[in-house]
Backbone as XML, in Angstrom:
<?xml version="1.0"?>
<chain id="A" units="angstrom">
  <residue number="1" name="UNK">
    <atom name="N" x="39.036" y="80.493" z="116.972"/>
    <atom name="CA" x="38.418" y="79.725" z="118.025"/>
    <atom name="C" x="37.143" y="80.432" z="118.492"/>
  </residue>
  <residue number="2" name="UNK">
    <atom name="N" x="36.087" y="79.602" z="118.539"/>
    <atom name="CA" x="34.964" y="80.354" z="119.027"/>
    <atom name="C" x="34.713" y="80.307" z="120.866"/>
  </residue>
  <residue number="3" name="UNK">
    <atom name="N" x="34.267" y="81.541" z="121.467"/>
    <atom name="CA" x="34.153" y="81.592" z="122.183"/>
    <atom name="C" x="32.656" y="81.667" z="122.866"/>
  </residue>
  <residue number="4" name="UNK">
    <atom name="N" x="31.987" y="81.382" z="124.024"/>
    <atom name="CA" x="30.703" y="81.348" z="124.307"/>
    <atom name="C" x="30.331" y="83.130" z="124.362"/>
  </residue>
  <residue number="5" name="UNK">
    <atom name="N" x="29.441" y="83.502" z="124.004"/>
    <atom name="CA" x="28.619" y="84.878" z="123.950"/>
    <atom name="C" x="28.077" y="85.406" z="125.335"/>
  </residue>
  <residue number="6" name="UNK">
    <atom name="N" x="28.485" y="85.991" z="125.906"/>
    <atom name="CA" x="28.101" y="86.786" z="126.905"/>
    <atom name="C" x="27.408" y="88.370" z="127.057"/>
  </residue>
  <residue number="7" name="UNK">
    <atom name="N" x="26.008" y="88.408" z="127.609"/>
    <atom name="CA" x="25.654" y="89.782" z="127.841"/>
    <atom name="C" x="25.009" y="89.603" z="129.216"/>
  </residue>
  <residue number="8" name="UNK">
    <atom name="N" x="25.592" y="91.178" z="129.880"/>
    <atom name="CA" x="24.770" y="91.207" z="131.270"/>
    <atom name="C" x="25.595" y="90.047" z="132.169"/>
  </residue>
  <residue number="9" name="UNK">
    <atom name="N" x="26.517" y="89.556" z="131.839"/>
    <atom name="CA" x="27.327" y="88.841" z="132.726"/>
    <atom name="C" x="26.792" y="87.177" z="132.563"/>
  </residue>
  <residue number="10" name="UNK">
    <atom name="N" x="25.744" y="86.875" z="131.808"/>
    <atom name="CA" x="25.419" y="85.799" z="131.422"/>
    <atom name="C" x="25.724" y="85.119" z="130.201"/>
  </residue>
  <residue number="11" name="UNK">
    <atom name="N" x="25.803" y="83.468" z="130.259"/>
    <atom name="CA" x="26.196" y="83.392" z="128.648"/>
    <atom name="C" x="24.671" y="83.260" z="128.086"/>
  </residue>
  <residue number="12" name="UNK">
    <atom name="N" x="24.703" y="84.030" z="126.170"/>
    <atom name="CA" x="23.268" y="83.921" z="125.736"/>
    <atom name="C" x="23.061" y="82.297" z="124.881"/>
  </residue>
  <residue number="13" name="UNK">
    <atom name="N" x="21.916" y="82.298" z="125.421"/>
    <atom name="CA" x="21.043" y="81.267" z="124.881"/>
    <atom name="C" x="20.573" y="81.109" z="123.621"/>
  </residue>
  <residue number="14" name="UNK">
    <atom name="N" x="20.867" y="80.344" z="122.926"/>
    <atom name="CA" x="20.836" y="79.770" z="121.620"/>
    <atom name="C" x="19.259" y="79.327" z="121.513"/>
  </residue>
  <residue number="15" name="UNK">
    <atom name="N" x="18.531" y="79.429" z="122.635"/>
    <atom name="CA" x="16.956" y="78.264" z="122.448"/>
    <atom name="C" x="16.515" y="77.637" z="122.022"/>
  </residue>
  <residue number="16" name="UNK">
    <atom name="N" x="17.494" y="76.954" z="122.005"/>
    <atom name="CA" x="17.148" y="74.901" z="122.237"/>
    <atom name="C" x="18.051" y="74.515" z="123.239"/>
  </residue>
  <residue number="17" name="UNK">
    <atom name="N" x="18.513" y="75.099" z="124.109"/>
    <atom name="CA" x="19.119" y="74.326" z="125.592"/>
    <atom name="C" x="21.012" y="74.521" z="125.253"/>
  </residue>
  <residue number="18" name="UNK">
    <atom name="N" x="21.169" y="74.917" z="124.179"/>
    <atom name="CA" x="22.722" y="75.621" z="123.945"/>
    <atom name="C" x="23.110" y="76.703" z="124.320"/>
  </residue>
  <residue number="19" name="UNK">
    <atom name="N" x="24.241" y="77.566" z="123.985"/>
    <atom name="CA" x="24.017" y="78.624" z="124.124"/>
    <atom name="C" x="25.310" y="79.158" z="122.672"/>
  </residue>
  <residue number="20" name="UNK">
    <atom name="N" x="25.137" y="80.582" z="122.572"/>
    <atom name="CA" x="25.498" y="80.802" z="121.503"/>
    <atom name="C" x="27.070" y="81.074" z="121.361"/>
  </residue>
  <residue number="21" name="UNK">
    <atom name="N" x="27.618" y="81.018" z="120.414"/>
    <atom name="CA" x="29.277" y="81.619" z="120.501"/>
    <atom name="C" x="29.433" y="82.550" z="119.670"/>
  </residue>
  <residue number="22" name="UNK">
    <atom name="N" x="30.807" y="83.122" z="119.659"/>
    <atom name="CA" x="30.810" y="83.810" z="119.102"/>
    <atom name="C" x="32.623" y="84.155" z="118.789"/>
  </residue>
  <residue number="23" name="UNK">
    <atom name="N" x="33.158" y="84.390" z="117.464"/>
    <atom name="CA" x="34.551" y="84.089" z="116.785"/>
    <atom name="C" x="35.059" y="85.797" z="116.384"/>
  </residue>
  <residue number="24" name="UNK">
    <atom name="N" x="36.112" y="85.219" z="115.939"/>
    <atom name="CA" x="36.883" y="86.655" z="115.647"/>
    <atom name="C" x="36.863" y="88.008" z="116.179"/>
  </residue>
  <residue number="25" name="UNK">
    <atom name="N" x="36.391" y="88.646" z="115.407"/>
    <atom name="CA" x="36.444" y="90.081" z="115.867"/>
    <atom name="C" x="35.659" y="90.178" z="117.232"/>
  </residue>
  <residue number="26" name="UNK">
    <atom name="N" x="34.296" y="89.319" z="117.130"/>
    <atom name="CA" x="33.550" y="89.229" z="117.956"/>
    <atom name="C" x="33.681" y="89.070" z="119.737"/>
  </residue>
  <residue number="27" name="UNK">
    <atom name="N" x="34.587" y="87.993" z="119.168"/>
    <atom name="CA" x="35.104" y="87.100" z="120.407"/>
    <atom name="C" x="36.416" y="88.316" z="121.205"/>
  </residue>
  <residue number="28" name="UNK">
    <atom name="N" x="36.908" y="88.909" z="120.018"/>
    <atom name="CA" x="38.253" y="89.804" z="120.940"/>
    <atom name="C" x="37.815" y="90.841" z="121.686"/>
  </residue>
  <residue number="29" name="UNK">
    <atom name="N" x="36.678" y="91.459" z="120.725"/>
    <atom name="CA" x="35.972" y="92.233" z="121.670"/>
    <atom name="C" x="35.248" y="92.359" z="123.250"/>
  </residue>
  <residue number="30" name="UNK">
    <atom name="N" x="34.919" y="90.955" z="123.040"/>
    <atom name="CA" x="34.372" y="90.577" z="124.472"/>
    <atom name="C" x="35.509" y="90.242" z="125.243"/>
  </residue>
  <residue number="31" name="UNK">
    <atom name="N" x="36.536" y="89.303" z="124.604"/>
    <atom name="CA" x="37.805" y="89.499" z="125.250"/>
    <atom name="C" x="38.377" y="91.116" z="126.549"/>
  </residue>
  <residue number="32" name="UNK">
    <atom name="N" x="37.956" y="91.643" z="125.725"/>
    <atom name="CA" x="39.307" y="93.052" z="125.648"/>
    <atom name="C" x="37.994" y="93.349" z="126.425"/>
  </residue>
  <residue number="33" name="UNK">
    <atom name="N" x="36.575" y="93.724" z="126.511"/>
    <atom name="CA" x="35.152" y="94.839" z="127.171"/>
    <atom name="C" x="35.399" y="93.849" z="128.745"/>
  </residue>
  <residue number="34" name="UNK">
    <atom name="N" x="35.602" y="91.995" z="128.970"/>
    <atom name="CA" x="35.715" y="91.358" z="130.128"/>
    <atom name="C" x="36.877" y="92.094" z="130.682"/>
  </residue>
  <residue number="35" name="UNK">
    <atom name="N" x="37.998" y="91.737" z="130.225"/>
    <atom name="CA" x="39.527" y="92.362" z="130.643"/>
    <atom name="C" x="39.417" y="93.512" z="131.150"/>
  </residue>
  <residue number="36" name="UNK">
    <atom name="N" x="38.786" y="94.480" z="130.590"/>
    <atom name="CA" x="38.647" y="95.686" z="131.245"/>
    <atom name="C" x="37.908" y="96.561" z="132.523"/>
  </residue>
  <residue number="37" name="UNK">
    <atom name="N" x="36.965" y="95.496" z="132.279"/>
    <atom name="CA" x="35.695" y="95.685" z="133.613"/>
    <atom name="C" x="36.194" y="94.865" z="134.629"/>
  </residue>
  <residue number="38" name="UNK">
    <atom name="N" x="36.858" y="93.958" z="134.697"/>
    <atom name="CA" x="37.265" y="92.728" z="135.346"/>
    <atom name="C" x="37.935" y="93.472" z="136.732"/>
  </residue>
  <residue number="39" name="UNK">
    <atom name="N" x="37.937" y="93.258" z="137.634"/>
    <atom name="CA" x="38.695" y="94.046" z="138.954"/>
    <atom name="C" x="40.235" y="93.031" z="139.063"/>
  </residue>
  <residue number="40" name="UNK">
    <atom name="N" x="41.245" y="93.503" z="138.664"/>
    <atom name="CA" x="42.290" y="92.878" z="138.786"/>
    <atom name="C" x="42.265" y="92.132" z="140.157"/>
  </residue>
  <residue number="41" name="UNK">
    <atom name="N" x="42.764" y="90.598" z="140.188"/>
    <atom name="CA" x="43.050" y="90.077" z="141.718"/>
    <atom name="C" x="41.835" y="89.762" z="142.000"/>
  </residue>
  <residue number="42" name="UNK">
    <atom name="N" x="40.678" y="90.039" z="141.600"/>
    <atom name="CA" x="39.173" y="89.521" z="142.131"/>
    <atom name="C" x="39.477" y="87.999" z="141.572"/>
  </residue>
  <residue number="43" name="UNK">
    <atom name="N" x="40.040" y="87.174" z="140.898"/>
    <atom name="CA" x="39.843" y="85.557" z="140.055"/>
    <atom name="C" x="41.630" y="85.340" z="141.219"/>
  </residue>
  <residue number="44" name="UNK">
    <atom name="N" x="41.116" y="84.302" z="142.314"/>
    <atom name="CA" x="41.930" y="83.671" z="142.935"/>
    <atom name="C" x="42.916" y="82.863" z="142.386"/>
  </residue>
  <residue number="45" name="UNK">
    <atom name="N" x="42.801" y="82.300" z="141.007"/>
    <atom name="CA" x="43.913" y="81.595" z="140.125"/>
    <atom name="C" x="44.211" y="82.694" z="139.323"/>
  </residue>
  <residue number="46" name="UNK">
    <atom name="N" x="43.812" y="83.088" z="138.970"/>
    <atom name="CA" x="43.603" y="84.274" z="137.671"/>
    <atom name="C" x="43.914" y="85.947" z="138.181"/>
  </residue>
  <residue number="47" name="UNK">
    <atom name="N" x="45.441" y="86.175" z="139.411"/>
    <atom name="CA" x="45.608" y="87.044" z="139.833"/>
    <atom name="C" x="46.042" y="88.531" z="138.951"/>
  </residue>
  <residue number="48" name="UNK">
    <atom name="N" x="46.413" y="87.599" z="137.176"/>
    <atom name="CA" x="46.660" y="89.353" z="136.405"/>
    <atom name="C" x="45.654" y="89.230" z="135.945"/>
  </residue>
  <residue number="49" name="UNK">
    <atom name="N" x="44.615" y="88.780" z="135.635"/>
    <atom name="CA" x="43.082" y="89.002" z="134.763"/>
    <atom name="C" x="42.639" y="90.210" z="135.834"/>
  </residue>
  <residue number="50" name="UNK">
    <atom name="N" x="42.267" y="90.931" z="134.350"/>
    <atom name="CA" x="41.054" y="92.140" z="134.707"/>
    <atom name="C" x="42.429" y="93.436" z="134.968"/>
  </residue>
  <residue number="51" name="UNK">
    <atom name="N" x="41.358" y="94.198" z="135.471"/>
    <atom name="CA" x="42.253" y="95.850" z="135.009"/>
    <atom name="C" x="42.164" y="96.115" z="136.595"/>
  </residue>
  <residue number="52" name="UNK">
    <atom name="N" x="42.605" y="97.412" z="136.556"/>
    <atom name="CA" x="42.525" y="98.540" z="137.877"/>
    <atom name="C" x="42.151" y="99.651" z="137.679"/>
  </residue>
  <residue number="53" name="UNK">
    <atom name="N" x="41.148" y="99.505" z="136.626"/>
    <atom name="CA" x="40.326" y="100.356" z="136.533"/>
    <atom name="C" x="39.139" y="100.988" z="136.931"/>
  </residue>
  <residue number="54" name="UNK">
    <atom name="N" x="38.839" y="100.396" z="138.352"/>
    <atom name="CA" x="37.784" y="100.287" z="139.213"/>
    <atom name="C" x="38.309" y="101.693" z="140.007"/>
  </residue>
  <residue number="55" name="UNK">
    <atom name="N" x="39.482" y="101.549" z="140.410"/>
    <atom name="CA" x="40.488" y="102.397" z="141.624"/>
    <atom name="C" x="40.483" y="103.935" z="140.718"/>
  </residue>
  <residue number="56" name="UNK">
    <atom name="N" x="40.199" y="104.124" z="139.634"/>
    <atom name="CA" x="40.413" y="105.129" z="139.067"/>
    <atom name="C" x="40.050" y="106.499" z="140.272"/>
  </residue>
  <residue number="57" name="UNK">
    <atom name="N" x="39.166" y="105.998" z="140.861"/>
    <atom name="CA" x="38.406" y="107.028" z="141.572"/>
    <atom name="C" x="39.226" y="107.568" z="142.967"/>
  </residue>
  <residue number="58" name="UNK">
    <atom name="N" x="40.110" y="106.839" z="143.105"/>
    <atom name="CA" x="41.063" y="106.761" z="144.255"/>
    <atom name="C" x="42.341" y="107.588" z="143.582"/>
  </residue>
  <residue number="59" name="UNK">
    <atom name="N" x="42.372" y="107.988" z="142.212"/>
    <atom name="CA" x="44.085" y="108.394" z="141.827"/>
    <atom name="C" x="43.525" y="110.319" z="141.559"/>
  </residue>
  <residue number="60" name="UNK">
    <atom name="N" x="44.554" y="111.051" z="141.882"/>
    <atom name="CA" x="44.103" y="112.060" z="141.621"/>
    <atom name="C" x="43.894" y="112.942" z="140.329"/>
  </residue>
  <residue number="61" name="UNK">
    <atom name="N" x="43.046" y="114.055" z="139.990"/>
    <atom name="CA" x="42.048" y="113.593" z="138.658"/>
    <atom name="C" x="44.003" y="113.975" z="138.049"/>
  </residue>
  <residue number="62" name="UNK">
    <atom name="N" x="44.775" y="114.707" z="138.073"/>
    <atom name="CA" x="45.710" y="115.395" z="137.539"/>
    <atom name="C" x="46.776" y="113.953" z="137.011"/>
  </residue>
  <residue number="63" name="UNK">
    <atom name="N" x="46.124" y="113.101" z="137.299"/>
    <atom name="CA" x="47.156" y="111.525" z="137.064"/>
    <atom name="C" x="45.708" y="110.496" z="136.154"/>
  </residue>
  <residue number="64" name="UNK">
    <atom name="N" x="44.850" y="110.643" z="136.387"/>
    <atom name="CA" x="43.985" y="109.746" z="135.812"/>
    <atom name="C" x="44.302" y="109.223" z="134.325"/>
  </residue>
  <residue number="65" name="UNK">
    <atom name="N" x="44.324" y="109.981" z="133.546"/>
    <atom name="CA" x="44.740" y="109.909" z="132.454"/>
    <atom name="C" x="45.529" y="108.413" z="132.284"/>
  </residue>
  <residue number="66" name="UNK">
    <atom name="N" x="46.610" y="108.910" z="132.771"/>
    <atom name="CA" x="47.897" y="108.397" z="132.578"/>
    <atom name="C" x="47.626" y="107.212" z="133.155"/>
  </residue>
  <residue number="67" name="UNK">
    <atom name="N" x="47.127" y="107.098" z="134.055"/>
    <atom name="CA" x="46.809" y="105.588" z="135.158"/>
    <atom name="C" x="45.625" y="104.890" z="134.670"/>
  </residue>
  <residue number="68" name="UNK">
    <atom name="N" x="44.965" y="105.277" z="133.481"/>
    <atom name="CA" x="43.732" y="104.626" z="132.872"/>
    <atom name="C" x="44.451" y="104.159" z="131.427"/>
  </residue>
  <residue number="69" name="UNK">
    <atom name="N" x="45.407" y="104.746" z="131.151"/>
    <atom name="CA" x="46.305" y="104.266" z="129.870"/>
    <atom name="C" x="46.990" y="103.147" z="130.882"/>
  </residue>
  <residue number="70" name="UNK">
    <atom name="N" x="47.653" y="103.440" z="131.891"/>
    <atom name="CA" x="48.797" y="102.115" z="132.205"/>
    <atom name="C" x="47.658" y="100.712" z="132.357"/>
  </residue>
  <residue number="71" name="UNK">
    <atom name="N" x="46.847" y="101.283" z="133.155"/>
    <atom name="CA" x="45.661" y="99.955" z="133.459"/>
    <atom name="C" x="45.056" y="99.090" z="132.279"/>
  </residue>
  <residue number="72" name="UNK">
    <atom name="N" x="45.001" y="99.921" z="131.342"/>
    <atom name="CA" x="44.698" y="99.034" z="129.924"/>
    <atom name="C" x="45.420" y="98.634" z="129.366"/>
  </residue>
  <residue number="73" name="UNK">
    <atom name="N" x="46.590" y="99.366" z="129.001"/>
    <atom name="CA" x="47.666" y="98.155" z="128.806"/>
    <atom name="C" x="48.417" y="97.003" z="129.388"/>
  </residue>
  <residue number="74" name="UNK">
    <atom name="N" x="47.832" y="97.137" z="130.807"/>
    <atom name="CA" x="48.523" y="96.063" z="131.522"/>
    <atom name="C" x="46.988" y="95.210" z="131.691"/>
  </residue>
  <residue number="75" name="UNK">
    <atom name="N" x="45.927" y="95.257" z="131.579"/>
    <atom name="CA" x="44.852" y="94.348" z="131.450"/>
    <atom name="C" x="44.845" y="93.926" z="130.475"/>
  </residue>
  <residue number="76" name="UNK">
    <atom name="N" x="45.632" y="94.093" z="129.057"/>
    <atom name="CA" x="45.454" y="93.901" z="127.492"/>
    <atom name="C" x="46.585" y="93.208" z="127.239"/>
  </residue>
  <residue number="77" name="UNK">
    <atom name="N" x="47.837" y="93.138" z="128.237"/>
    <atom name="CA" x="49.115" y="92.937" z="127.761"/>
    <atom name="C" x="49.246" y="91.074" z="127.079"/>
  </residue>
  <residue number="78" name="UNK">
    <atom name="N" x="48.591" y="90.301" z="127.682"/>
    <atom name="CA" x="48.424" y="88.888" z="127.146"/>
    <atom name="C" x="48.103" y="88.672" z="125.958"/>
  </residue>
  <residue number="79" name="UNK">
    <atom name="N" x="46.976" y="89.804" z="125.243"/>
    <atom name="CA" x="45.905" y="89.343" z="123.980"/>
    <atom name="C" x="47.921" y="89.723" z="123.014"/>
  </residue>
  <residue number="80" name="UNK">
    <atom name="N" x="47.856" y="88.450" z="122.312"/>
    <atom name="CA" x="48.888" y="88.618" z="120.939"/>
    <atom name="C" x="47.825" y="89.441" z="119.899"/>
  </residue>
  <residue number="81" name="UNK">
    <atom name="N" x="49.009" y="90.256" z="119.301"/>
    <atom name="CA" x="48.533" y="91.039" z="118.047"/>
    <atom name="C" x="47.820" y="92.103" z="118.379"/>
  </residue>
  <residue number="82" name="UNK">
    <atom name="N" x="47.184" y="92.241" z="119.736"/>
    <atom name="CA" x="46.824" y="93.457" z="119.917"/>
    <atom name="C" x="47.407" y="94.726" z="120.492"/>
  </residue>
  <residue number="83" name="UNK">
    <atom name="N" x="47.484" y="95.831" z="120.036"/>
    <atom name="CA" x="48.337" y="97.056" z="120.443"/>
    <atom name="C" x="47.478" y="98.129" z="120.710"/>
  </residue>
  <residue number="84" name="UNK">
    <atom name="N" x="47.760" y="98.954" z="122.218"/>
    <atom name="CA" x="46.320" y="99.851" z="122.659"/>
    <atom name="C" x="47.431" y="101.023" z="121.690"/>
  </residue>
  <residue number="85" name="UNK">
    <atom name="N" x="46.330" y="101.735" z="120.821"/>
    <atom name="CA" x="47.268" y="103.137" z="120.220"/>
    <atom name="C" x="46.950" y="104.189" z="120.835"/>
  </residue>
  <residue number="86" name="UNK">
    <atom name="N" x="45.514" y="103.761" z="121.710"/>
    <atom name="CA" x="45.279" y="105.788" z="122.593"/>
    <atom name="C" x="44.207" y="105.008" z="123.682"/>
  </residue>
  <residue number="87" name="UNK">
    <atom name="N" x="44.668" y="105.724" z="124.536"/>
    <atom name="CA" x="43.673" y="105.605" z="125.497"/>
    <atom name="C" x="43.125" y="107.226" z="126.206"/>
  </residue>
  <residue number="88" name="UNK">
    <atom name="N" x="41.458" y="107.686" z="125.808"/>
    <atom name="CA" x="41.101" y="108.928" z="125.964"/>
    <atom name="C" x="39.917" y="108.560" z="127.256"/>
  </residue>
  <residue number="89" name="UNK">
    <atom name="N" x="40.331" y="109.131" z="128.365"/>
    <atom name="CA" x="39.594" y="109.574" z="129.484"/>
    <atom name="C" x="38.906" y="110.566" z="129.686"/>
  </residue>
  <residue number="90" name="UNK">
    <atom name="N" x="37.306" y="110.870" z="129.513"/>
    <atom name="CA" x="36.638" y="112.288" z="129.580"/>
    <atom name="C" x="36.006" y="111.900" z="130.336"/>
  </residue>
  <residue number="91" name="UNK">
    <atom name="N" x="36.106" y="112.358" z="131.629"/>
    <atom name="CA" x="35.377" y="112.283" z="133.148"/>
    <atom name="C" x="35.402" y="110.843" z="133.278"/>
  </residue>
  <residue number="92" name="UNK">
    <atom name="N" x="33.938" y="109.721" z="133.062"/>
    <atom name="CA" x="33.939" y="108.697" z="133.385"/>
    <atom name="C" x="33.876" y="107.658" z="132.203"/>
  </residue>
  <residue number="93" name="UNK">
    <atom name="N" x="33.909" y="108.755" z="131.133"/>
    <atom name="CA" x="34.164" y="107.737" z="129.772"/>
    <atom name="C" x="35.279" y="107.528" z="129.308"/>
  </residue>
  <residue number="94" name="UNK">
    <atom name="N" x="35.639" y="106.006" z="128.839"/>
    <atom name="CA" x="36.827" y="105.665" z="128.550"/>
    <atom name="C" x="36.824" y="105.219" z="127.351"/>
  </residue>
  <residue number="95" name="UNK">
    <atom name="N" x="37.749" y="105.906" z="126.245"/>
    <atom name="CA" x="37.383" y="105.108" z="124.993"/>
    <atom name="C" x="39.175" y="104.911" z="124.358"/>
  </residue>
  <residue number="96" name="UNK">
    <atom name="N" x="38.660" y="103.417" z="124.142"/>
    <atom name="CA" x="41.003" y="103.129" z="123.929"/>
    <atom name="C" x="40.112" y="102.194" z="122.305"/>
  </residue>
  <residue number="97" name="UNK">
    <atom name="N" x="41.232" y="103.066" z="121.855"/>
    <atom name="CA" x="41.655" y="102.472" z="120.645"/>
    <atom name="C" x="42.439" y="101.691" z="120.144"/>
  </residue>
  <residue number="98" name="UNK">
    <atom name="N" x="42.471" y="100.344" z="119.963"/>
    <atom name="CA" x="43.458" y="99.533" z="119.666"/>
    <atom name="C" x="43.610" y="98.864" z="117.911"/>
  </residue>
  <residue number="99" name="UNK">
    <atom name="N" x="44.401" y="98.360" z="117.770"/>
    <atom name="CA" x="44.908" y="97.448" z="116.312"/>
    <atom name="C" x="45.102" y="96.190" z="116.548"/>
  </residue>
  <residue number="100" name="UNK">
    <atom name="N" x="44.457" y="95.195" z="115.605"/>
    <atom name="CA" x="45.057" y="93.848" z="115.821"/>
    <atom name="C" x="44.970" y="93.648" z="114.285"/>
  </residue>
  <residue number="101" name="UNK">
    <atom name="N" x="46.272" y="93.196" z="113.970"/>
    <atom name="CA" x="46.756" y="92.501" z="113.197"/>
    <atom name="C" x="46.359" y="93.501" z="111.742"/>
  </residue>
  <residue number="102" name="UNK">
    <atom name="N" x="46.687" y="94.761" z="112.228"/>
    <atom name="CA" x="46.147" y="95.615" z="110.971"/>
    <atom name="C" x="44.806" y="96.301" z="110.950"/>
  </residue>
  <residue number="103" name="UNK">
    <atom name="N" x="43.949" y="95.870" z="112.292"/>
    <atom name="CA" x="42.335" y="96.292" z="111.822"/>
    <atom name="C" x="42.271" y="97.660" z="113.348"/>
  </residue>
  <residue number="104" name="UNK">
    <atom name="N" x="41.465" y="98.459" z="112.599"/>
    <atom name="CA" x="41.096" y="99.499" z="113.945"/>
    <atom name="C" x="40.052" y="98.718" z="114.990"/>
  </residue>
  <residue number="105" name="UNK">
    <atom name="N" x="40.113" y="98.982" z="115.708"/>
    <atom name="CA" x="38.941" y="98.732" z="116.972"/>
    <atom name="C" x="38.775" y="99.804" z="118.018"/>
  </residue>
  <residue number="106" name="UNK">
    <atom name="N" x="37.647" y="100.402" z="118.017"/>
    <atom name="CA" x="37.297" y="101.310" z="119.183"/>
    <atom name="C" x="36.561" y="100.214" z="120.184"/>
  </residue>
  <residue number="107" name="UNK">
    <atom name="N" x="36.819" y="100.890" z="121.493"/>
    <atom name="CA" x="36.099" y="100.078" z="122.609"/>
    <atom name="C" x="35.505" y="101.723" z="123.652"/>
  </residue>
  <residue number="108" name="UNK">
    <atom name="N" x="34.279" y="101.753" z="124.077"/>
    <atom name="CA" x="34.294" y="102.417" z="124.945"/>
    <atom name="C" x="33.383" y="101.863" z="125.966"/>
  </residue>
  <residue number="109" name="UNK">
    <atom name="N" x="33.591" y="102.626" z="127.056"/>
    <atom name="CA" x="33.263" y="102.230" z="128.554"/>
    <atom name="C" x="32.901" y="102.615" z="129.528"/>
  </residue>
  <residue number="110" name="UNK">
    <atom name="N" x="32.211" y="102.971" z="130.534"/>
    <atom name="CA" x="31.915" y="103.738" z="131.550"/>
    <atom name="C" x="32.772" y="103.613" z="132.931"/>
  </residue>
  <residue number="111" name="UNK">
    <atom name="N" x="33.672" y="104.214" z="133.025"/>
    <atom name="CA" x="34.611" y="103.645" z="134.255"/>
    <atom name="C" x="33.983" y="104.307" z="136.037"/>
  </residue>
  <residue number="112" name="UNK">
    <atom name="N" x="33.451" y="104.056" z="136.535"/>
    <atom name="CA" x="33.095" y="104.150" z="137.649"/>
    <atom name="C" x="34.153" y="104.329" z="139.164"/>
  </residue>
</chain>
């Protein structure tokens, strides 16, 4: 299923008055980079969309770890076929490694 293309929080423009999409690998990715930036509870219908990964800054550093692994798997837990295999926290970079359906995927992130 194709999904519309998003950068900068906008969807991109195709230029001729469309805008562009974007499938597979493509599409999960943006899936899984929205899900993660997303502030859990910010979407009034949509109360498990997005992570709690915003709050990171609120948990103490001796737990972060562990609370930046639970937050991605519980922002990821809907996508079928996908499985987080590591989630690595170095200061404010976050980089989780996941599998779908057999394929590697790195994602990384700036967690604030």
């Amino acid at each position: 299923m194709a999904e519309l293309k998003i950068k900068d929080g906008d969807y991109v423009s195709d230029g001729v008055g469309g805008a562009v999409h974007v499938k597979g690998r493509d599409a999960l990715l943006q899936r899984v980079l929205f899900k993660l930036t997303a502030r859990r509870g910010g979407f009034p219908f949509l109360e498990n969309l997005g992570s709690t990964l915003h709050a990171l800054g609120n948990v103490p550093v001796s737990q972060r770890q562990s609370a930046a692994a639970t937050a991605v798997v519980q922002a990821l837990a809907d996508e079928e076929d996908l499985q987080v295999e590591q989630v690595e926290l170095d200061g404010d970079r976050l980089t989780v490694r996941l599998k779908n359906k057999g394929e590697e995927l790195d994602v990384q992130l700036t967690v604030r």
